[in-house]
C-alpha positions in Angstrom: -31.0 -11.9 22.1 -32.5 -9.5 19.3 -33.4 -6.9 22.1 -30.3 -7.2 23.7 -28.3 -6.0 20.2 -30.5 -2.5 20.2 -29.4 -1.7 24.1 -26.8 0.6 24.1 -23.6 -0.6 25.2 -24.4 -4.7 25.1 -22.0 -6.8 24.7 -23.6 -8.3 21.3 -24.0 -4.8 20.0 -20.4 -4.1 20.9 -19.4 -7.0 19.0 -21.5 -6.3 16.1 -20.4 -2.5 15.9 -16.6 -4.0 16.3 -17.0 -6.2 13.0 -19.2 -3.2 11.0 -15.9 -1.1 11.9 -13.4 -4.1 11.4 -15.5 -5.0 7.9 -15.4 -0.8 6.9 -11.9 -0.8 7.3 -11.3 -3.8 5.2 -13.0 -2.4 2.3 -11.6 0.8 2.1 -8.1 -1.1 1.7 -9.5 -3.6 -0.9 -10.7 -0.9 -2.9 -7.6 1.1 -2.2 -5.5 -1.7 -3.5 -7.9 -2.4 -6.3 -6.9 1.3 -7.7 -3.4 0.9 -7.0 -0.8 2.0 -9.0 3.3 0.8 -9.9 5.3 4.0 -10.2 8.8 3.2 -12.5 11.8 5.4 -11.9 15.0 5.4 -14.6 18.2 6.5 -14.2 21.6 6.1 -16.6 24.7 7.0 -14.2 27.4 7.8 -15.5 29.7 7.0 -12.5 30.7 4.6 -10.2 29.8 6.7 -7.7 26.4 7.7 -9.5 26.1 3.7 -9.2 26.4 3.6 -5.2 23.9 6.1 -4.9 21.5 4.7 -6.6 22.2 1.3 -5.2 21.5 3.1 -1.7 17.8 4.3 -3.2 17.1 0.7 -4.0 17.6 1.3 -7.9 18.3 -2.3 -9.9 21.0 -2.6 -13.3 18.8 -3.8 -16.1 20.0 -6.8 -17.3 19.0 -6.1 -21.2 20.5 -2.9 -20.6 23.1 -2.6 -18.2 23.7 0.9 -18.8 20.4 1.7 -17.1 19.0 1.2 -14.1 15.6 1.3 -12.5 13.2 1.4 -9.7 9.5 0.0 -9.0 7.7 1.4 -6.4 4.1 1.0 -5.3 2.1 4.4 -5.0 1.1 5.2 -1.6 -2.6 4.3 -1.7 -5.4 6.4 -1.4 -8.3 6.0 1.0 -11.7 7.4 0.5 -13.2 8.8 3.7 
């Protein structure tokens, strides 16, 4: 069994490259989301129609402050190579 994981294309040395690649991957998005980061947007409209619009880009009325309203978004995150 240990020679047959040196011979190229084996199936155990397939399976092991498959979970070094499967187990790469999943670090790079754990560290990813280890670093990632909450971007807040604010707007004040003035208008009904300023209102709409923002309700369309998936902005939320404060409730402490109605007057303003505001968005959360999660960064898109970045991936060492």
């Amino acid at each position: 069994a240990k020679r047959e994981l040196w011979q190229e294309g084996s199936a155990s040395r397939l399976e092991l490259e498959k979970q070094i690649r499967r187990f790469l991957c999943l670090n790079l998005l754990g560290d990813a989301a280890c670093h990632a980061r909450l971007r807040f947007s604010f707007a004040r409209p003035k208008t009904p129609l300023e209102q709409e619009s923002l309700a369309e880009l998936h902005f939320l009325q404060l409730q402490t402050a109605p007057e303003i309203w505001c968005r959360l978004e999660l960064a898109p995150l970045q991936l060492k190579s």
